[in-house]
Biopython code that builds the backbone (N, CA, C, O; Angstrom):
import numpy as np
from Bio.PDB.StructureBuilder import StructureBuilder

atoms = [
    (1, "UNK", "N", (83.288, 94.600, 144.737)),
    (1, "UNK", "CA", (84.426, 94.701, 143.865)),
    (1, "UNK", "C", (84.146, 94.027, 142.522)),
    (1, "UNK", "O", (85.052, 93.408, 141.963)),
    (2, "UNK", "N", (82.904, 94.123, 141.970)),
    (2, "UNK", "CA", (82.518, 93.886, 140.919)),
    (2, "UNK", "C", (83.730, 94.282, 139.389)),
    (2, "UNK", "O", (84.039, 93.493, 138.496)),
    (3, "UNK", "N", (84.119, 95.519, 139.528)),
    (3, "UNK", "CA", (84.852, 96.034, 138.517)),
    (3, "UNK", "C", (85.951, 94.801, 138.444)),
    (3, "UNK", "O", (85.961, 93.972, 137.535)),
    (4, "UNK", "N", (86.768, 94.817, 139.428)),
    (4, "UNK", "CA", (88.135, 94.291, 139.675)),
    (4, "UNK", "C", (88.374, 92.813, 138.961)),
    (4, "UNK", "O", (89.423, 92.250, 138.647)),
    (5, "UNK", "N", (86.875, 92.372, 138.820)),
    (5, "UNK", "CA", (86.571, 90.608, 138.365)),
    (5, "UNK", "C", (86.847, 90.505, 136.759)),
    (5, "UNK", "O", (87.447, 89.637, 136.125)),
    (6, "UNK", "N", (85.991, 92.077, 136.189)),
    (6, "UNK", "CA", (85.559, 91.616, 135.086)),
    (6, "UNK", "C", (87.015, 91.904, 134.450)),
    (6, "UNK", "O", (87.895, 92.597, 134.961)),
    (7, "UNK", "N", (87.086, 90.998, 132.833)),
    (7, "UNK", "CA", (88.005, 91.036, 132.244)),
    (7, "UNK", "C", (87.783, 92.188, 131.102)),
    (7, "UNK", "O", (86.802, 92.540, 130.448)),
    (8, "UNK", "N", (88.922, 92.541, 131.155)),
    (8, "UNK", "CA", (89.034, 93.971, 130.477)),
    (8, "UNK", "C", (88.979, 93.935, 128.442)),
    (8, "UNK", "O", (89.924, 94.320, 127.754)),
    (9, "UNK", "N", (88.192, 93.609, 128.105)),
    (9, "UNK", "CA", (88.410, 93.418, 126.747)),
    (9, "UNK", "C", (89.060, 94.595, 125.674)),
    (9, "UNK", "O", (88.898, 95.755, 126.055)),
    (10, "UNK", "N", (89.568, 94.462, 124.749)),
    (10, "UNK", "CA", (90.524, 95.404, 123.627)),
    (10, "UNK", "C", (89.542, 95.934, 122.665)),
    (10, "UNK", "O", (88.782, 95.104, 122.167)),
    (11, "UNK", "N", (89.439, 96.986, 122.366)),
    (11, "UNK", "CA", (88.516, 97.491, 121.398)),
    (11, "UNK", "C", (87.910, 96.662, 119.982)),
    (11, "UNK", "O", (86.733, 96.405, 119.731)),
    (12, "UNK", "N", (89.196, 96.326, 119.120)),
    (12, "UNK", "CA", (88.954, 95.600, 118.016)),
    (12, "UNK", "C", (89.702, 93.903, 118.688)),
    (12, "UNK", "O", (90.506, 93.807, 119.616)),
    (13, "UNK", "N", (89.198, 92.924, 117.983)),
    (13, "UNK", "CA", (89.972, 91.635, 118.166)),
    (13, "UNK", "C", (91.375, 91.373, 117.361)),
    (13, "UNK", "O", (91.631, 92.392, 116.719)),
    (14, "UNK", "N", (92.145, 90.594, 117.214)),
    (14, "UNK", "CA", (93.398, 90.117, 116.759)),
    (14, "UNK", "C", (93.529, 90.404, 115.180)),
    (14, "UNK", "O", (94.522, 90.883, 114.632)),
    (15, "UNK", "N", (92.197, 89.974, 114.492)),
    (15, "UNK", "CA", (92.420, 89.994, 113.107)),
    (15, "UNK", "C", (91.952, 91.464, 112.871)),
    (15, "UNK", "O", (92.211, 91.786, 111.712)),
    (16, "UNK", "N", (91.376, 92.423, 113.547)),
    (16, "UNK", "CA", (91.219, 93.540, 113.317)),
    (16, "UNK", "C", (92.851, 94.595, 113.150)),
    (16, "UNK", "O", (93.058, 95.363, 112.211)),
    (17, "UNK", "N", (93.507, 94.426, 113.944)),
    (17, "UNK", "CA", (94.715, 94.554, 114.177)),
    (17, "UNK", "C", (95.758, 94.530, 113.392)),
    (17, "UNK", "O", (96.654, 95.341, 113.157)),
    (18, "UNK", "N", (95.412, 93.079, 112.881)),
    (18, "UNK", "CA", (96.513, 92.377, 111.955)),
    (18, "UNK", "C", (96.044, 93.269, 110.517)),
    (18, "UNK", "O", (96.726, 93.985, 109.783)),
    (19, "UNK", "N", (94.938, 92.985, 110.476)),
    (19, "UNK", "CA", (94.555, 93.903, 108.608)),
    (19, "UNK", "C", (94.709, 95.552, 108.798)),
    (19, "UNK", "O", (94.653, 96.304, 107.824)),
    (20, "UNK", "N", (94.938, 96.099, 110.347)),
    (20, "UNK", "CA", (95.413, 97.702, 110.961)),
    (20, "UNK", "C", (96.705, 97.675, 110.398)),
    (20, "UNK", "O", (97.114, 98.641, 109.754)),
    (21, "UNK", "N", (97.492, 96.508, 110.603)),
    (21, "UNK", "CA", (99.282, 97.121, 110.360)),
    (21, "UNK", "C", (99.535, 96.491, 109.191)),
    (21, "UNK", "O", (100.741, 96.331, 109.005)),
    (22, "UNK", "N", (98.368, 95.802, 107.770)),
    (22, "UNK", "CA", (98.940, 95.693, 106.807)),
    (22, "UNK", "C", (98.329, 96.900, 106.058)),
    (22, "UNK", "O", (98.742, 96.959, 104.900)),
    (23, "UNK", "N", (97.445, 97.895, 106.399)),
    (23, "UNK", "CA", (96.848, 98.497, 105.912)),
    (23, "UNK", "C", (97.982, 99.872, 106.365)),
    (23, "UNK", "O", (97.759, 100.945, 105.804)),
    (24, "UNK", "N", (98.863, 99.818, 107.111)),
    (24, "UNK", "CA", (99.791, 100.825, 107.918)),
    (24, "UNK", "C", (100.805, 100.853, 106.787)),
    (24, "UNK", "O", (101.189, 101.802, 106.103)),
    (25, "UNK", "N", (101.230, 99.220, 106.762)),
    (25, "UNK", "CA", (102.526, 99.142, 105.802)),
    (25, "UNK", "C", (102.473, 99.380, 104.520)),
    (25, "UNK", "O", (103.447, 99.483, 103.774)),
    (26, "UNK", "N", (100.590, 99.535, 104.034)),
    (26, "UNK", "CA", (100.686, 99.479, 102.624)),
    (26, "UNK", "C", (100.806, 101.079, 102.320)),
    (26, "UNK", "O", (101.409, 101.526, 101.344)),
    (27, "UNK", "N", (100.278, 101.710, 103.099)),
    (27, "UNK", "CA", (100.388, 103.805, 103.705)),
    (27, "UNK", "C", (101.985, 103.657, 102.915)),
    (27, "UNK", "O", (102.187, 103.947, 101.736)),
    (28, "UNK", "N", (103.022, 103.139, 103.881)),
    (28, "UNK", "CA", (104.302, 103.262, 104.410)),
    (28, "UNK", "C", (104.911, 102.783, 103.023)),
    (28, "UNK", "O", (106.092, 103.112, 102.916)),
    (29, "UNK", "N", (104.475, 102.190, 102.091)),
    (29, "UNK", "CA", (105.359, 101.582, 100.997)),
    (29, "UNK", "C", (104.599, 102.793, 99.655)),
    (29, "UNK", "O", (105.350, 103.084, 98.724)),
    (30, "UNK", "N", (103.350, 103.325, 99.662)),
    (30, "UNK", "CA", (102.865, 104.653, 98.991)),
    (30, "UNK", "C", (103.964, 105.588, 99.057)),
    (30, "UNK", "O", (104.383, 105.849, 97.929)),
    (31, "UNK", "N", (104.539, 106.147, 99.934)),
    (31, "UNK", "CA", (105.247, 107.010, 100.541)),
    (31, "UNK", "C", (106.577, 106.945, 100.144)),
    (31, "UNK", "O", (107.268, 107.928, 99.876)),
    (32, "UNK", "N", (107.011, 105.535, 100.099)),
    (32, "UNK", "CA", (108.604, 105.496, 99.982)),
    (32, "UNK", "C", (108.577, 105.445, 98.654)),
    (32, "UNK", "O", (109.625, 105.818, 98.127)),
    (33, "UNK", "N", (107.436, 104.993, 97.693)),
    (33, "UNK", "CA", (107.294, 104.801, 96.451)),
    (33, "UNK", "C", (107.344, 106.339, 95.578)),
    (33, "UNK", "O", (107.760, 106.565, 94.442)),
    (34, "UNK", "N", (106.790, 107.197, 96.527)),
    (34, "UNK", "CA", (106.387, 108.606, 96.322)),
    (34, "UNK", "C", (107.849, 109.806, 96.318)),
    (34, "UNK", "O", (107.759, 110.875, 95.714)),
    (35, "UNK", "N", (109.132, 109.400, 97.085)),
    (35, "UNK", "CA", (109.791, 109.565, 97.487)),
    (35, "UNK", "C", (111.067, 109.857, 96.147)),
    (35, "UNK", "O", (111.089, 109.320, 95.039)),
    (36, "UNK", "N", (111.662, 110.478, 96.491)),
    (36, "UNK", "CA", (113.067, 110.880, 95.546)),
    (36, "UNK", "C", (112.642, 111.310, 94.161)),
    (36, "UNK", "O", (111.493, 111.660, 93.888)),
    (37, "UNK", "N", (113.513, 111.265, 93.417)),
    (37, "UNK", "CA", (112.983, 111.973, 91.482)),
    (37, "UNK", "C", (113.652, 113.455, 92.020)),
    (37, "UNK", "O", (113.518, 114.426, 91.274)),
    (38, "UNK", "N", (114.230, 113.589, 93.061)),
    (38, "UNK", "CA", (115.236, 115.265, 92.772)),
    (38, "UNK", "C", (116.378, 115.415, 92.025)),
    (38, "UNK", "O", (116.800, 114.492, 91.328)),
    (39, "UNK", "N", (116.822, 116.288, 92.086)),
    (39, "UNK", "CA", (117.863, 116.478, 91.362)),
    (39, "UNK", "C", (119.183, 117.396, 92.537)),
    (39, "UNK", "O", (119.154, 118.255, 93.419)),
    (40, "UNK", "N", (120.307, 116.463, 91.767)),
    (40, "UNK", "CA", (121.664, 117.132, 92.631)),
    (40, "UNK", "C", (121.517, 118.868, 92.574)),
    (40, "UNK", "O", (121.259, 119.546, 93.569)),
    (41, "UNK", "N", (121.664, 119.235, 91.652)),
    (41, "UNK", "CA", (121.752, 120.609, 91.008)),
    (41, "UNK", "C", (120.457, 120.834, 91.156)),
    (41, "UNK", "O", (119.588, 120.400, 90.400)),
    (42, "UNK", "N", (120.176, 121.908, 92.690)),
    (42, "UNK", "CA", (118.889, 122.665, 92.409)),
    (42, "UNK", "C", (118.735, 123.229, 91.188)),
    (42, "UNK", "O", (117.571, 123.308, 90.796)),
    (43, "UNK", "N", (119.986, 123.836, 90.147)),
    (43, "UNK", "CA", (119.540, 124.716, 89.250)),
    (43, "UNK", "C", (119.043, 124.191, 88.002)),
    (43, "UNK", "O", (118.535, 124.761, 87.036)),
    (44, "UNK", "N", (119.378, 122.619, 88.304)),
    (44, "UNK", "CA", (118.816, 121.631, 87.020)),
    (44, "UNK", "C", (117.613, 121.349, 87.253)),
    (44, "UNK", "O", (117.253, 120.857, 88.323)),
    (45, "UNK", "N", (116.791, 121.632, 86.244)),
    (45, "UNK", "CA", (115.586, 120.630, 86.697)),
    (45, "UNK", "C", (114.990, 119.350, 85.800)),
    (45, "UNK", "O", (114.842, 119.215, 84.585)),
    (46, "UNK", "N", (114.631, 118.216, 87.267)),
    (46, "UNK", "CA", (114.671, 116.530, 86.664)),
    (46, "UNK", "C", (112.964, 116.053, 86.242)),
    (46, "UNK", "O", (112.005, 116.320, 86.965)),
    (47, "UNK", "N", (112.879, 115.378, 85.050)),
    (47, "UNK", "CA", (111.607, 114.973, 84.528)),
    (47, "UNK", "C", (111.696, 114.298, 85.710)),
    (47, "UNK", "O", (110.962, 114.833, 86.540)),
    (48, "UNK", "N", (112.447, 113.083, 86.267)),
    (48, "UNK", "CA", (111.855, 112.050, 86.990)),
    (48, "UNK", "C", (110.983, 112.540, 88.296)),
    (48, "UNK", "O", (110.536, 111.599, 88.952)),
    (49, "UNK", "N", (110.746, 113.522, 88.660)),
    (49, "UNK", "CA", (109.632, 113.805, 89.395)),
    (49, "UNK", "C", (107.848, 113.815, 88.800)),
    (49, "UNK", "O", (106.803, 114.272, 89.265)),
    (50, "UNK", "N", (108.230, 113.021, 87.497)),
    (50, "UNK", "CA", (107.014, 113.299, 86.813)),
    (50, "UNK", "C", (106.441, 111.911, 86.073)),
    (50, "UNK", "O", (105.445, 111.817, 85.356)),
    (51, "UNK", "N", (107.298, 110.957, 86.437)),
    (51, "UNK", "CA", (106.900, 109.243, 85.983)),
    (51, "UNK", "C", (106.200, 108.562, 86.859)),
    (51, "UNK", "O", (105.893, 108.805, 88.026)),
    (52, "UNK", "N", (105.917, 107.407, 85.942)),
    (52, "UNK", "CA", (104.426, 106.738, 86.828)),
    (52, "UNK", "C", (104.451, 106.544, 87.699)),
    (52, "UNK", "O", (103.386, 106.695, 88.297)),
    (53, "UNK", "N", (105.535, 106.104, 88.417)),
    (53, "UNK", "CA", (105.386, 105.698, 89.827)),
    (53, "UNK", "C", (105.185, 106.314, 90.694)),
    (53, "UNK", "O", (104.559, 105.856, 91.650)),
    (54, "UNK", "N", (105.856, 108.149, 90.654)),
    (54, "UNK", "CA", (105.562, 108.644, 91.483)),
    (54, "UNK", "C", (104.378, 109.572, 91.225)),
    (54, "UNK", "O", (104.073, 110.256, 92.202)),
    (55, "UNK", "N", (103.339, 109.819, 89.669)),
    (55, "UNK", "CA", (102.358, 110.781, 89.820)),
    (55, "UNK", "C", (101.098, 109.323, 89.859)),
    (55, "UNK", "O", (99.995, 109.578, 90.342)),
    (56, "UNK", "N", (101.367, 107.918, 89.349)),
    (56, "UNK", "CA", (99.987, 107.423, 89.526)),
    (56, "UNK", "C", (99.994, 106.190, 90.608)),
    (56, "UNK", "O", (98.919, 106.048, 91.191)),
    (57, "UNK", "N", (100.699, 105.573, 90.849)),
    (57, "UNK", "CA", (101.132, 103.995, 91.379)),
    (57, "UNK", "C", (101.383, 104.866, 93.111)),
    (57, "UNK", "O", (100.357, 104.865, 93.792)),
    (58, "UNK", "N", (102.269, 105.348, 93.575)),
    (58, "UNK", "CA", (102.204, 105.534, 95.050)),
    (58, "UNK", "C", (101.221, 106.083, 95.440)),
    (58, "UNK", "O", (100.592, 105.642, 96.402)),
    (59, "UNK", "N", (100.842, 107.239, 94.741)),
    (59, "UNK", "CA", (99.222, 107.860, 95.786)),
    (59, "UNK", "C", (98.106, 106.826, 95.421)),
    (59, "UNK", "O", (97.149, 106.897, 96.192)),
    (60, "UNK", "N", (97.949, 105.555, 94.095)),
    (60, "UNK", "CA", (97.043, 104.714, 94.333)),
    (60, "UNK", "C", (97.308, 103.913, 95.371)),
    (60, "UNK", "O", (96.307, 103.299, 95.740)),
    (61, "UNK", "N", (98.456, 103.647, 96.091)),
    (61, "UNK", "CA", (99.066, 102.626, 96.835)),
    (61, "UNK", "C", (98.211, 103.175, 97.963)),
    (61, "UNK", "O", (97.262, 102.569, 98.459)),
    (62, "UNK", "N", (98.764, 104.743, 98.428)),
    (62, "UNK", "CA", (98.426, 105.552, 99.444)),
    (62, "UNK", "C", (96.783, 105.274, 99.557)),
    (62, "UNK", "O", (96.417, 104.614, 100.530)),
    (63, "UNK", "N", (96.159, 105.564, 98.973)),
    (63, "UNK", "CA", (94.828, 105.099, 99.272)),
    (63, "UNK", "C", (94.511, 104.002, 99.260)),
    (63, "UNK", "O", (93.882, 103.702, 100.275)),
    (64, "UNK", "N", (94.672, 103.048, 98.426)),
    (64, "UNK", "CA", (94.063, 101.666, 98.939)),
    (64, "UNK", "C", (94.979, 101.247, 100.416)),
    (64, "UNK", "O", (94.408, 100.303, 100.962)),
    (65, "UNK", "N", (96.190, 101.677, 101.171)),
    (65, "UNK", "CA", (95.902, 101.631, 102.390)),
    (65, "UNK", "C", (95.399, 102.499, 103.538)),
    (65, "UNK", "O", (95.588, 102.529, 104.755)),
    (66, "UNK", "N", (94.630, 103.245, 102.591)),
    (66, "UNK", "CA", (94.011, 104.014, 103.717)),
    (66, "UNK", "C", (92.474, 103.574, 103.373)),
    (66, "UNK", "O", (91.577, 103.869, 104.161)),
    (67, "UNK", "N", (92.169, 102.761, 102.008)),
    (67, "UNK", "CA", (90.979, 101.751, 102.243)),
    (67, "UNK", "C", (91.318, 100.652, 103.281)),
    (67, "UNK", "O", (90.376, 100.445, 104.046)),
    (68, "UNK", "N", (92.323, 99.958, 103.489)),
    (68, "UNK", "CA", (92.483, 99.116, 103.930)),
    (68, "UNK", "C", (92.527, 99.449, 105.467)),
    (68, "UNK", "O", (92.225, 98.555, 106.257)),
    (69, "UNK", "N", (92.773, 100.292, 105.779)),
    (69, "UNK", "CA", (92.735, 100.526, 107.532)),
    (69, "UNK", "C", (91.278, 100.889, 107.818)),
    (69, "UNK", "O", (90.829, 100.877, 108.964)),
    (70, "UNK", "N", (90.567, 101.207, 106.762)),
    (70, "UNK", "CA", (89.260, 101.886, 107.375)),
    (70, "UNK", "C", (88.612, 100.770, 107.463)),
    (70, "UNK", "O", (87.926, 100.590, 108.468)),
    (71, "UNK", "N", (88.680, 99.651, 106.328)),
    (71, "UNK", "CA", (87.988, 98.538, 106.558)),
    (71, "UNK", "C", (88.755, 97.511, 107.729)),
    (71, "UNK", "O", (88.039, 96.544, 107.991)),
    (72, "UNK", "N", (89.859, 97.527, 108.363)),
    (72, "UNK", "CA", (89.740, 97.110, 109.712)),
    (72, "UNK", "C", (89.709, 97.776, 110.555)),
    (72, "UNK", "O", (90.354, 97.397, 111.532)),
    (73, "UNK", "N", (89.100, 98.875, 110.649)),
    (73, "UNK", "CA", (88.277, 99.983, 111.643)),
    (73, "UNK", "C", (87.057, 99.332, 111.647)),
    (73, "UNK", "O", (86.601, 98.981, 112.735)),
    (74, "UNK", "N", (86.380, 99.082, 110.521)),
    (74, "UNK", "CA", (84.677, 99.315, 110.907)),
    (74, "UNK", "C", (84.356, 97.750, 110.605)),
    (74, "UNK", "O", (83.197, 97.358, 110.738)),
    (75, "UNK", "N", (85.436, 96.810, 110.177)),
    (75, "UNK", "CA", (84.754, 95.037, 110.052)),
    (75, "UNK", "C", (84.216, 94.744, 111.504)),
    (75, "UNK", "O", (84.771, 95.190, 112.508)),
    (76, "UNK", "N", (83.125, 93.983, 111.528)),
    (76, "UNK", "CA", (83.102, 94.053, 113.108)),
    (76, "UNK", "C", (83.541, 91.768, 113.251)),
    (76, "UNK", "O", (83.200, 91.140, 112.249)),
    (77, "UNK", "N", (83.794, 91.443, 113.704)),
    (77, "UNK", "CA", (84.296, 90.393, 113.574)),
    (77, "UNK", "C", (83.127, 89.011, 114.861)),
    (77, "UNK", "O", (82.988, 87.798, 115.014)),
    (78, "UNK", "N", (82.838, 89.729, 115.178)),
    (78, "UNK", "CA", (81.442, 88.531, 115.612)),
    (78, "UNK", "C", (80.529, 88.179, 114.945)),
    (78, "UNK", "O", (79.905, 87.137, 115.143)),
    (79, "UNK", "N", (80.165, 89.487, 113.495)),
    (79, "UNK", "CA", (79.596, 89.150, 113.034)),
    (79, "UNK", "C", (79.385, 88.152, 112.009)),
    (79, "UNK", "O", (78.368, 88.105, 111.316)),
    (80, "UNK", "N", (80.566, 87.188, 111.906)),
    (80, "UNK", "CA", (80.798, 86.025, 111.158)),
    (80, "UNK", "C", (79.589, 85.459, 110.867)),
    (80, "UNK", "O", (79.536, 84.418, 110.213)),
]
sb = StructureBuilder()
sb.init_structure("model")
sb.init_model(0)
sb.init_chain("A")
sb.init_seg("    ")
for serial, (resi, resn, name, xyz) in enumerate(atoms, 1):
    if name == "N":
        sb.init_residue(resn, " ", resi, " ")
    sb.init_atom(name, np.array(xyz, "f"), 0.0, 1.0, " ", f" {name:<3s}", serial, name[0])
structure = sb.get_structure()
């Protein structure tokens, strides 16, 4: 019963994890940043779908957390 002894270890360690769900939240704040600039009146149409925040600042957001999850994908953390 060799199997039954050994302890089952987690793919990545704790701090791998932790830089996973700030790299999640920084996705998640791209997105909400990216979000609204419509207009009431489909038949109006609104510039604010066309200011900085939402054509340069959220999709930079969007990628640097999708840098940020890849680099706590592949840090390997023993290797300190």
């Amino acid at each position: 019963m060799k199997n039954e002894d050994q302890k089952q270890e987690f793919l990545f360690d704790k701090i791998n994890y932790k830089i996973l769900l700030i790299g999640i939240g920084v996705i998640a704040l791209g997105f909400i940043l990216m979000s609204g600039g419509g207009s009431k009146d489909p038949k109006v149409f609104s510039e604010a779908i066309f200011d900085f925040r939402r054509i340069r600042l959220a999709p930079t957001t969007v990628l640097i957390g999708f840098g940020i999850t890849v680099y706590a994908i592949l840090k390997n953390p023993k290797k300190a």
